[in-house]
N, C-alpha and C positions, 0 to 999 in steps of 0.2 A: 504494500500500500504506500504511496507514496505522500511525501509529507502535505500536499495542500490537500490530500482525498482524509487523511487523517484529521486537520486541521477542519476540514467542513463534516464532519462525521464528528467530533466532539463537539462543536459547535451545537451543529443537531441538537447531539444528543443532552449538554449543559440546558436547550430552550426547552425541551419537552421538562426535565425533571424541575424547572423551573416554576410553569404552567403548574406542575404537578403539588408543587412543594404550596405555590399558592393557593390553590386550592383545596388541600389538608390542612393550610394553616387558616383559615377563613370556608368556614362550614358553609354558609350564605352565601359566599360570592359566588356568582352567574359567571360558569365557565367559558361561556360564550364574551362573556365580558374581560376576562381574565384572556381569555386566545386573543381577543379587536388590541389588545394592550402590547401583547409579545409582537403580533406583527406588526404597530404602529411603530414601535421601537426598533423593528426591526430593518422596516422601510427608512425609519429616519437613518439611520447605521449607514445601510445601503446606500440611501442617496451620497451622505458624505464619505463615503469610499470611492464614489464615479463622479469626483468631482473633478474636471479636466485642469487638465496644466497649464494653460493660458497661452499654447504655441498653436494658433490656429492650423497647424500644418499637420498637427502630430497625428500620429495614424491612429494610433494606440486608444488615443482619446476620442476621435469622430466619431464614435457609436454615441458619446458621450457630450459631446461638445453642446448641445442647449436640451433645456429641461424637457422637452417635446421627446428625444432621442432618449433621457435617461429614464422616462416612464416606460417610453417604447421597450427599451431593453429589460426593464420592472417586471414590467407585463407579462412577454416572451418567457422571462425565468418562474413566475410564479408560476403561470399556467404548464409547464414543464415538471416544474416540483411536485403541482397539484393531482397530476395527471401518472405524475409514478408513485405520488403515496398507495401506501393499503389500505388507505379509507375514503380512497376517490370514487371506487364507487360501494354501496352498502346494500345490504338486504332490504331495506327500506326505502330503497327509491323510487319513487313514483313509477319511474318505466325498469324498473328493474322484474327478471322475465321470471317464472321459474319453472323450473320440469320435471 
């Protein structure tokens, strides 16, 4: 495993037991409230990590260079992430089939 597959696999795994720890520590709190919290924080992280270097030219950073491009790129990965979890899709989906 290579160190940045490790680095986003602790990462991970630090946010879930997080989530988790908040939610045994606070009986009442709406775990749905508690997950809008992790990814808000998560998103703010994210954004000030693609924050470009200010050399209009840099390749590295044009996916990134105005805030339009760093949703775009937002977008792209959540939906990526959401779509390989194990709970993207559930037994209780509306169009979920069974046989």
């Amino acid at each position: 495993m290579s160190s940045s597959d490790r680095i986003f696999d602790d990462s991970f795994q630090r946010t879930v037991k997080l989530g988790n720890q908040i939610a045994d520590e606070d009986q009442k709190a709406d775990t749905w409230d508690i997950s809008d919290g992790l990814v808000a924080g998560a998103i703010q992280y994210w954004l000030f990590s693609r924050q470009p270097c200010g050399d209009p030219r840099c390749e590295d950073c044009a996916p990134f260079s105005t805030a339009e491009g760093r949703l775009a790129e937002l977008m792209q990965l959540v939906k990526q992430l959401a779509e390989e979890s194990d709970y993207y899709h559930t037994p209780n989906d509306i169009k979920a089939g069974s046989a």
